[in-house]
C-alpha positions in Angstrom: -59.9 -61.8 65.1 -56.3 -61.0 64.9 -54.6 -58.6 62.6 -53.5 -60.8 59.9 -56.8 -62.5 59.7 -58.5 -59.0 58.9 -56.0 -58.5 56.4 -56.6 -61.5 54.7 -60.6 -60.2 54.5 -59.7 -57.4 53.2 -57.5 -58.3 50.9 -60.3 -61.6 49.7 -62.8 -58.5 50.0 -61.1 -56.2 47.5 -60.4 -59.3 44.9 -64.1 -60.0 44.8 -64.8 -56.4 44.2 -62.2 -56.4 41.9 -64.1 -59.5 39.8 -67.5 -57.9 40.2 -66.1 -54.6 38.6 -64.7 -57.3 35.2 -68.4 -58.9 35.2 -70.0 -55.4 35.5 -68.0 -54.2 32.3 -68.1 -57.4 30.6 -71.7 -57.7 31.0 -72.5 -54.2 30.1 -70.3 -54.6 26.7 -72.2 -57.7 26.0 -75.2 -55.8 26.0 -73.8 -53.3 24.2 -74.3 -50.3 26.6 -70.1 -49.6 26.6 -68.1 -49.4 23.4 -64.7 -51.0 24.7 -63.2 -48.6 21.7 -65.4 -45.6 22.6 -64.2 -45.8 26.8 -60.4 -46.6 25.8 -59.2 -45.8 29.2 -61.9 -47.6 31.3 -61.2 -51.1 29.2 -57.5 -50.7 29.4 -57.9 -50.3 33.7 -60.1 -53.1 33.5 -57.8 -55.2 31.5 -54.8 -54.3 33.9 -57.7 -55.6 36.8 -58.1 -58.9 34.1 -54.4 -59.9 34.6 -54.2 -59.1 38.5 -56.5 -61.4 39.1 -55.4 -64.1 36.8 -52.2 -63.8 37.5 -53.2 -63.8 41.5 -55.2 -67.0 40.9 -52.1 -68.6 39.3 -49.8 -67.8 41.6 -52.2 -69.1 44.5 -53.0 -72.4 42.3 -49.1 -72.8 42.5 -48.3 -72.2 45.7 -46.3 -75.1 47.7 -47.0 -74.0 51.1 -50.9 -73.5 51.0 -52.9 -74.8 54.0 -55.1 -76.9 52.4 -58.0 -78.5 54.6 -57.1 -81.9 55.6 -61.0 -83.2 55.4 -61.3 -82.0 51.8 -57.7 -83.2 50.9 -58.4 -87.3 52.6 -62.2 -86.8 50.7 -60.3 -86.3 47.3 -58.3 -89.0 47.7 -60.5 -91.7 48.9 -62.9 -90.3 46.2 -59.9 -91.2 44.0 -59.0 -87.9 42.3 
């Protein structure tokens, strides 16, 4: 492994940490074990994390120059989509 692919794990690694940490809190406010009013600072570092990630996923869902696999690419297309 070269450097820039373990930079791209670690970088893949923290973004899933970062979405288990949202599911964590959303799952325990579903429940009702956090008040998002009563842990005001907690909710507003977690809804700084919410718009990270979204906005990391949209820029990645926009990105011209992505390597795309060229198997998946010719099965969408002679699927038709």
């Amino acid at each position: 492994m070269d450097q820039r692919s373990v930079a791209r794990l670690l970088i893949d690694a923290f973004w899933v940490f970062v979405v288990g940490i949202i599911a964590c809190y959303a799952f325990f406010v579903l429940i009702g074990g956090i008040r998002p009013a009563d842990t005001l600072g907690l909710t507003i570092v977690i809804g700084v994390l919410l718009v990270l990630c979204l906005a990391r996923a949209w820029a990645q869902s926009h990105h011209k120059n992505a390597q795309r696999d060229r198997r998946l690419v010719a099965a969408r297309e002679r699927r038709g989509f």
